[in-house]
VEXPAZA-803918 format. One line per 8 residues: number of its first residue (from 0); for each residue x, y, z of N, C-alpha, C. Coordinates in steps of 0.1 Angstrom, whole numbers, plus 5000, padded with zeros to 4 digits. Layout:
BEGIN
NUM) X/Y/Z/X/Y/Z/X/Y/Z; ...;
This chain:
BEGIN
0) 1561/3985/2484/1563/3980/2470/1571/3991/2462; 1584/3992/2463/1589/4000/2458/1590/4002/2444; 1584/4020/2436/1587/4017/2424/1573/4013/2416; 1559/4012/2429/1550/4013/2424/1543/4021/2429; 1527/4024/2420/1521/4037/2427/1509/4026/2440; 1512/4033/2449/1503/4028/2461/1491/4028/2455; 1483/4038/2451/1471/4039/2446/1469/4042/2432; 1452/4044/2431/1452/4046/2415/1436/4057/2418;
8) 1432/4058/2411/1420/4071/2411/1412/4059/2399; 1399/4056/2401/1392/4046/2394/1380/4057/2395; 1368/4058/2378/1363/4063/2381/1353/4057/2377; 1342/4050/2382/1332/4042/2378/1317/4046/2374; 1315/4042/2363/1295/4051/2363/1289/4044/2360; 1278/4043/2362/1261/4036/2358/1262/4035/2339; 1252/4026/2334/1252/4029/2320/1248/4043/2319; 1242/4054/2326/1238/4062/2320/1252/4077/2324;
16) 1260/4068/2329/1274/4078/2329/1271/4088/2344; 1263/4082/2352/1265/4088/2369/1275/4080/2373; 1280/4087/2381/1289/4082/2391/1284/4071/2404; 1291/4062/2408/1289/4050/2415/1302/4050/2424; 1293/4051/2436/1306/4048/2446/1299/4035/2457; 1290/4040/2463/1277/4031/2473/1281/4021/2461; 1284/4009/2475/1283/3991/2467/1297/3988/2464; 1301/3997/2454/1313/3993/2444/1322/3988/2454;
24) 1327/3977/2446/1339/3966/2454/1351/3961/2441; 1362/3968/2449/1372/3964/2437/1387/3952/2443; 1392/3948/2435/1399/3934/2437/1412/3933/2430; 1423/3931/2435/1435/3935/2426/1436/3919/2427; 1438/3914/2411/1441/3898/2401/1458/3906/2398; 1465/3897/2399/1478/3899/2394/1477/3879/2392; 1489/3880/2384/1493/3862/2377/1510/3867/2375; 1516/3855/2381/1533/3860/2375/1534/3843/2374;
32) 1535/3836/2366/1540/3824/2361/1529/3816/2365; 1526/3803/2374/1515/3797/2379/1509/3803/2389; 1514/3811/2393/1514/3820/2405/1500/3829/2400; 1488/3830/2411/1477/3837/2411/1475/3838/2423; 1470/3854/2425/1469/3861/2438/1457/3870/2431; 1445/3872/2439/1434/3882/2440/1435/3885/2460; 1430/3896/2457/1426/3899/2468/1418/3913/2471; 1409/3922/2475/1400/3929/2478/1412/3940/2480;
40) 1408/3953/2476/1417/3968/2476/1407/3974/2480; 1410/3982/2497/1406/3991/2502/1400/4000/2490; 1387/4008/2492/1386/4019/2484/1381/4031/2493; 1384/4046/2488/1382/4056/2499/1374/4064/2486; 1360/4067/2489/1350/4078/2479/1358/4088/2480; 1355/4095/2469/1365/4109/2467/1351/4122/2462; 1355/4135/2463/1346/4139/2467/1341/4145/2451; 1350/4142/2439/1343/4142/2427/1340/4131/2420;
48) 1333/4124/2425/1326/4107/2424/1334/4099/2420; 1347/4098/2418/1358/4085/2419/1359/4083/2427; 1371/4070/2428/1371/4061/2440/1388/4059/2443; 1395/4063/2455/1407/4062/2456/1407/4046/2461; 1414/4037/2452/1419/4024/2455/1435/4020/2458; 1436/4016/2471/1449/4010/2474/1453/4000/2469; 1465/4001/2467/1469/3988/2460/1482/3983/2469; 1487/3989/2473/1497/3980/2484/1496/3968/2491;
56) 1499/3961/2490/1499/3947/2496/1509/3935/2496; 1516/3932/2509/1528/3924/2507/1522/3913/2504; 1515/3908/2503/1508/3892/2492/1511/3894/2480; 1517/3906/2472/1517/3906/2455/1531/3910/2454; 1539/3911/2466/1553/3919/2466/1563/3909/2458; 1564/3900/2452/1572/3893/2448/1562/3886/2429; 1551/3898/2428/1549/3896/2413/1546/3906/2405; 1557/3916/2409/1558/3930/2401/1554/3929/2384;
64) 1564/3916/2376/1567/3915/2365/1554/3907/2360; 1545/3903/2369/1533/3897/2363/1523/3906/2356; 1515/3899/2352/1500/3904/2346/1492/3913/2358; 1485/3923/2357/1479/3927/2370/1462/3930/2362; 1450/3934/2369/1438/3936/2365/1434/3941/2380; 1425/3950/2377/1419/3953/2389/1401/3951/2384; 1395/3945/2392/1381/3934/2389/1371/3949/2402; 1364/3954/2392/1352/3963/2400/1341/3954/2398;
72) 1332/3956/2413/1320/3947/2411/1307/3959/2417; 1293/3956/2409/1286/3964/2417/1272/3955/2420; 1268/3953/2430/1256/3945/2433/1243/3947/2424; 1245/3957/2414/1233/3959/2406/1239/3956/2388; 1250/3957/2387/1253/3955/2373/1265/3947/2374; 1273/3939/2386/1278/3928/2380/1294/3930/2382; 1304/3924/2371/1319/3928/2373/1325/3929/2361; 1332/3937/2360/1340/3941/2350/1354/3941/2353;
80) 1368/3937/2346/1379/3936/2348/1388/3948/2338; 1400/3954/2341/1405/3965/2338/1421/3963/2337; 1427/3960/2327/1446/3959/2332/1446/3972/2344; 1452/3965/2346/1466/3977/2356/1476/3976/2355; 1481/3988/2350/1495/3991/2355/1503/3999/2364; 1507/3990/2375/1514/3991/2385/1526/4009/2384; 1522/4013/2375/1535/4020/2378/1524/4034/2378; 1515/4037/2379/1503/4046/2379/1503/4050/2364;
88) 1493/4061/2368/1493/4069/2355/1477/4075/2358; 1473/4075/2345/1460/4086/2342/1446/4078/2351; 1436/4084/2359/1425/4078/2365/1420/4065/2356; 1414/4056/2357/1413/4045/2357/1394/4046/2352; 1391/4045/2344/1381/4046/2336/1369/4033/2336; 1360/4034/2347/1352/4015/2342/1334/4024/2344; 1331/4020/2331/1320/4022/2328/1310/4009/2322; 1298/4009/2334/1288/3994/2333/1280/3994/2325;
96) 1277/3984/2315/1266/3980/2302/1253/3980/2316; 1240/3981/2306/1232/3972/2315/1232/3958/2317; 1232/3953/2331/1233/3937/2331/1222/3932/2323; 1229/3918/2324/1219/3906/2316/1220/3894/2330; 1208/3887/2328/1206/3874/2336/1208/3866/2325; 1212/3854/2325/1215/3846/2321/1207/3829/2325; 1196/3820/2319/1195/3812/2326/1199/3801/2322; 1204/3784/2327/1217/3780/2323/1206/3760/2329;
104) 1201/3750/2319/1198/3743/2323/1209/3732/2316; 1208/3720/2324/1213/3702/2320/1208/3694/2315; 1212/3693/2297/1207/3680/2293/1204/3669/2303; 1190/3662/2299/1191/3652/2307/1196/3655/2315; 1190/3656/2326/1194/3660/2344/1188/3648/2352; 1181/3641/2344/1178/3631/2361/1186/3617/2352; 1190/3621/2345/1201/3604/2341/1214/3609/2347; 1220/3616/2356/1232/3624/2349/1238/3619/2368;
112) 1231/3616/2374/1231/3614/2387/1241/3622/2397; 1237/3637/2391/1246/3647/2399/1234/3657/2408; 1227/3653/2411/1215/3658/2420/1222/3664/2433; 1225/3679/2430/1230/3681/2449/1240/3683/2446; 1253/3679/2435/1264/3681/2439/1268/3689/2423; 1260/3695/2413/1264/3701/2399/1265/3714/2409; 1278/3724/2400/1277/3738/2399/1280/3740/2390; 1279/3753/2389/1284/3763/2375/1289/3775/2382;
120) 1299/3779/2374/1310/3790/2378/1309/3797/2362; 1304/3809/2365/1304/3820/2352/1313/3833/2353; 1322/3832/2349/1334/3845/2350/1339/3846/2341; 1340/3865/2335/1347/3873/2325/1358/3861/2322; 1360/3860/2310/1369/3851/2304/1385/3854/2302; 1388/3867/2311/1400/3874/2311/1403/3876/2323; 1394/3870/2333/1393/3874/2350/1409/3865/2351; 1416/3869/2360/1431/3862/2361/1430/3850/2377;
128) 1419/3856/2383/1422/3847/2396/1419/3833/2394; 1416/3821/2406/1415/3809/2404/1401/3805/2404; 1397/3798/2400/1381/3797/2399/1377/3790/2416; 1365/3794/2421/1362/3794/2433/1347/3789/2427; 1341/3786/2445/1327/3781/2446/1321/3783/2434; 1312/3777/2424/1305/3779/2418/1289/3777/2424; 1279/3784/2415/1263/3783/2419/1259/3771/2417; 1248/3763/2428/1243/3752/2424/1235/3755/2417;
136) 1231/3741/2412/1214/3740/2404/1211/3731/2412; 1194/3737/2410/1181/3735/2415/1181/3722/2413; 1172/3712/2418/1165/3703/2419/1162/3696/2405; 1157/3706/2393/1155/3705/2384/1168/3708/2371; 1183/3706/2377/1191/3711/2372/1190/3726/2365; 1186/3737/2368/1183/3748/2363/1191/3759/2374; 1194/3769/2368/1200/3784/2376/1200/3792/2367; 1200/3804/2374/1200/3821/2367/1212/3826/2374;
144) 1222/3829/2367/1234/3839/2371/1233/3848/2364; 1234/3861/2373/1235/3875/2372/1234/3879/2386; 1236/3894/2385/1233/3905/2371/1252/3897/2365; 1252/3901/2353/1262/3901/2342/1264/3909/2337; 1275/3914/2335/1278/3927/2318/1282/3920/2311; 1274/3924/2297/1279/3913/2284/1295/3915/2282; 1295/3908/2278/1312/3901/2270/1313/3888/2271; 1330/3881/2268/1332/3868/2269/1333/3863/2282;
152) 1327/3852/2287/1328/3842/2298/1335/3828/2293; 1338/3826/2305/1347/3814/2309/1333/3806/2314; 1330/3796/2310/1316/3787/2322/1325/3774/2321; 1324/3774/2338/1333/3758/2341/1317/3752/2349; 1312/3738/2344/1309/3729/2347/1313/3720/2354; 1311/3718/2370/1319/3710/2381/1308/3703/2390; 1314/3695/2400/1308/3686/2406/1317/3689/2423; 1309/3689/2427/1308/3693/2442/1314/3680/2449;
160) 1325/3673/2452/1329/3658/2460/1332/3662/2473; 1342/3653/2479/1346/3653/2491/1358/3656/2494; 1360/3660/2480/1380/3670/2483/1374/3684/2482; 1381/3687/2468/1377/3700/2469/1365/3699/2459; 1362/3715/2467/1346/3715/2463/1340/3715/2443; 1350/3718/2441/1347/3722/2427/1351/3714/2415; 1353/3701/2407/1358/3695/2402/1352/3699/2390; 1360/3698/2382/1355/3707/2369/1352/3693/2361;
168) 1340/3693/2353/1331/3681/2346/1338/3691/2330; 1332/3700/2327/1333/3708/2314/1334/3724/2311; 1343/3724/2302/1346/3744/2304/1339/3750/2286; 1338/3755/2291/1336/3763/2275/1333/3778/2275; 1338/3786/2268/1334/3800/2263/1326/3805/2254; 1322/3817/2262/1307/3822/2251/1308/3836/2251; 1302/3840/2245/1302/3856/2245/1286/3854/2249; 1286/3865/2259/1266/3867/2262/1267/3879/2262;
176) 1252/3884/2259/1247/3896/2258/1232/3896/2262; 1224/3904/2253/1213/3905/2262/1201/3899/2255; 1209/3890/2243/1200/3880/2234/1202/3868/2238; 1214/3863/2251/1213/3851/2254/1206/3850/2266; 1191/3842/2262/1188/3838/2273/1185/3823/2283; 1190/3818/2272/1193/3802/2278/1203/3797/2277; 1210/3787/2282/1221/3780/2273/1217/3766/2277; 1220/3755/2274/1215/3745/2278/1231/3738/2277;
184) 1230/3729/2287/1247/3725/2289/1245/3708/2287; 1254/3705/2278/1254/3692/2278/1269/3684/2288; 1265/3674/2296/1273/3672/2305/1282/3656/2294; 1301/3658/2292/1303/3650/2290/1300/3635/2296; 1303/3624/2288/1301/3609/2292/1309/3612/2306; 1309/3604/2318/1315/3607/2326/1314/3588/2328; 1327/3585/2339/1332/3571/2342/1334/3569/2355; 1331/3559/2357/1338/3551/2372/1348/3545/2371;
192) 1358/3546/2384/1371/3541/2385/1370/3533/2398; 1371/3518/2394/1377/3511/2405/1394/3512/2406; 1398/3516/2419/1407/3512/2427/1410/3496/2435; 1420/3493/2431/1420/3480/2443/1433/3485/2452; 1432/3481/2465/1444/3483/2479/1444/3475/2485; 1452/3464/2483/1456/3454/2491/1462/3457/2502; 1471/3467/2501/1477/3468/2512/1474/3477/2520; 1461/3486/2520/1456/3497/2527/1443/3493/2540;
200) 1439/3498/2544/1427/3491/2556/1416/3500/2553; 1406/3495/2557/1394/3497/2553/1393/3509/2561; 1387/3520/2550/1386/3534/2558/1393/3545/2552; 1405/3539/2544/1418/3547/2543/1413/3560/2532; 1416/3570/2532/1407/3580/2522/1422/3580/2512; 1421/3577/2499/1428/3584/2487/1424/3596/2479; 1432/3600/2477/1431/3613/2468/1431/3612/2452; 1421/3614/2448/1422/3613/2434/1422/3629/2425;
208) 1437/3632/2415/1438/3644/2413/1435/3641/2395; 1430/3652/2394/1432/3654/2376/1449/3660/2374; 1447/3650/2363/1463/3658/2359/1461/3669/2350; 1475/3673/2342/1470/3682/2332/1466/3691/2332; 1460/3700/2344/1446/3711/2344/1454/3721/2349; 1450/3730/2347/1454/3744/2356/1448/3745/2370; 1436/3737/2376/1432/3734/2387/1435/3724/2398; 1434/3732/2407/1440/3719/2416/1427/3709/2420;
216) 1423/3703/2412/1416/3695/2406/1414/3680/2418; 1404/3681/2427/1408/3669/2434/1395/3663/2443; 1395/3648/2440/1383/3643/2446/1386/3635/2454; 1380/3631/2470/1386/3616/2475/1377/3608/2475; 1382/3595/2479/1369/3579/2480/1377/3572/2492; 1373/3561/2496/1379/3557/2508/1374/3539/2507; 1381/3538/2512/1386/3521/2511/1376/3512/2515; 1370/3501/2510/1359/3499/2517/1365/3481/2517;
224) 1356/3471/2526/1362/3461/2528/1365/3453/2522; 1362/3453/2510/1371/3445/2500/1379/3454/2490; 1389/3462/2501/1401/3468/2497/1398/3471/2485; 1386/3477/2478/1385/3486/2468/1376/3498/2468; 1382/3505/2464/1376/3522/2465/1370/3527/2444; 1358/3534/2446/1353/3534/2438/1345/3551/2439; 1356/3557/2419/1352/3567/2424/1343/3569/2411; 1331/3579/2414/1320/3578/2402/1321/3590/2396;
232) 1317/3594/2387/1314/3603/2378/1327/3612/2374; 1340/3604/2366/1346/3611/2365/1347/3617/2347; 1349/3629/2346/1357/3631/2329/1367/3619/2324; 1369/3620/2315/1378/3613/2307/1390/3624/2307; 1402/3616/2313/1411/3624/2312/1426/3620/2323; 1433/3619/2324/1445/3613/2332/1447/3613/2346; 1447/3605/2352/1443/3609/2370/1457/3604/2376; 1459/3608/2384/1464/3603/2397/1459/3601/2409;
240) 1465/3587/2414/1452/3587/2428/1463/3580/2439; 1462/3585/2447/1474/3582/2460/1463/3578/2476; 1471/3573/2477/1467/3567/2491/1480/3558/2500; 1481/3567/2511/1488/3569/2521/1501/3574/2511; 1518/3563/2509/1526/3564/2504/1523/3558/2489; 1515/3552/2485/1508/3548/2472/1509/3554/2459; 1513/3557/2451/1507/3564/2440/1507/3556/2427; 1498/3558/2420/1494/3553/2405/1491/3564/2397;
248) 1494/3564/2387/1483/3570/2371/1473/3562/2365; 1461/3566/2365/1455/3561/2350/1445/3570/2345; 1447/3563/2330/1438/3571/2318/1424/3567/2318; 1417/3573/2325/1398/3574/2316/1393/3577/2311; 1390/3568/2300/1385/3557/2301/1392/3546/2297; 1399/3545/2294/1410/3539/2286/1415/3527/2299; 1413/3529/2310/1417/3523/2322/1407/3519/2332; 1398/3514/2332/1387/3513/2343/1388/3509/2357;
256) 1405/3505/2359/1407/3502/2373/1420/3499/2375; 1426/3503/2385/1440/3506/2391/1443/3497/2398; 1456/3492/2404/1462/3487/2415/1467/3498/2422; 1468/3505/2438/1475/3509/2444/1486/3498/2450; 1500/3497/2445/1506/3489/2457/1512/3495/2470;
């Protein structure tokens, strides 16, 4: 990567300002247009408690001009995110609050008929990568994520289907600290969509995508013998749904059932 510094000198400490090397895992986030790339940066201990981090990598070679962050994590106090700038400069400074747990329940959880397939995804609100697996909840719709360092979070509300794993139900931002100890989530109205396919055979799996989203947003359902597919619990919000050469739009709730021709 020509023109940038291969590494950087990061020097990381405990709230009480020791040095932390054992554990620490760091992550170079860069974004250059829709384009998002994270990936894990070798780190080598150094023998005055920083940490030499590599940053070379032909996976980010073509997003010089983008946003970059390097994301430190430690199994006891959590993750914190840092700009980077790619052209080096002075050691790189991340010092951890004490964590916070956080415990996170669902209105109404046994009307809500997501038993088995809710998660929750809780990440720094400035983190640049793409949102991944979120934590399930329990039985009783309930979870504790942490450890945490206070500041602002991103919490995306999703539902576990048969595309991808993560279908985002509801997002919202919070600031936590070490006075939040509950949050209780209210799950929007959600809707069912009939599909009809006349011209498809029973079996046929469609793809149903959210539009609009920054997520690649996507659930399937599959054709059943009276050539309609039925998909449950979705947000209110603009879909597309394809099957085989097929494609349609429609609005939910505004639309409660499609023709694929």
């Amino acid at each position: 990567m020509p023109g940038e510094a291969e590494t950087r000198i990061v020097r990381v400490t405990d709230p009480a300002g020791g040095a932390l090397q054992d554990g620490v895992r760091v992550e170079r986030h860069s974004v250059a247009g829709r384009r998002r790339q994270n990936r894990g940066a070798p780190v080598l201990p150094r023998a005055d408690g920083s940490l030499l981090v590599h940053l070379a990598d032909p996976e980010f070679a073509e997003m010089r001009e983008g946003e970059h962050w390097l994301a430190v994590t430690h199994p006891t106090y959590g993750s914190v995110t840092t700009p980077l700038d790619l052209r080096g400069g002075a050691p790189l400074a991340v010092r951890f609050a004490d964590p916070i747990r956080v415990a996170f329940t669902i209105e109404g959880w046994g009307a809500t008929g997501l038993e088995g397939r809710a998660s929750l995804e809780v990440r720094p609100r400035d983190e640049a990568s793409w949102r991944s697996r979120g934590l399930p909840f329990d039985a009783r719709g309930e979870l504790t994520a942490g450890p945490l360092q206070p500041g602002p979070y991103r919490i995306t509300l999703s539902m576990r289907g048969e595309g991808y794993p993560d279908f985002p139900l509801h997002e919202q931002e919070r600031e936590l600290s070490a006075e939040t100890e509950r949050i209780t989530l209210v799950i929007p109205k959600l809707h069912d969509l009939r599909v009809y396919c006349p011209k498809l055979a029973k079996g046929t799996r469609l793809a149903v995508r959210l539009l609009d989203s920054p997520y690649p947003a996507v659930l399937s359902c599959t054709v059943g013998d009276d050539h309609v597919a039925v998909v449950e619990h979705l947000p209110a919000g603009r879909y597309s749904v394809r099957g085989g050469s097929a494609t349609a739009t429609v609005e939910v709730p505004a639309q409660g059932e499609v023709t694929l021709e």
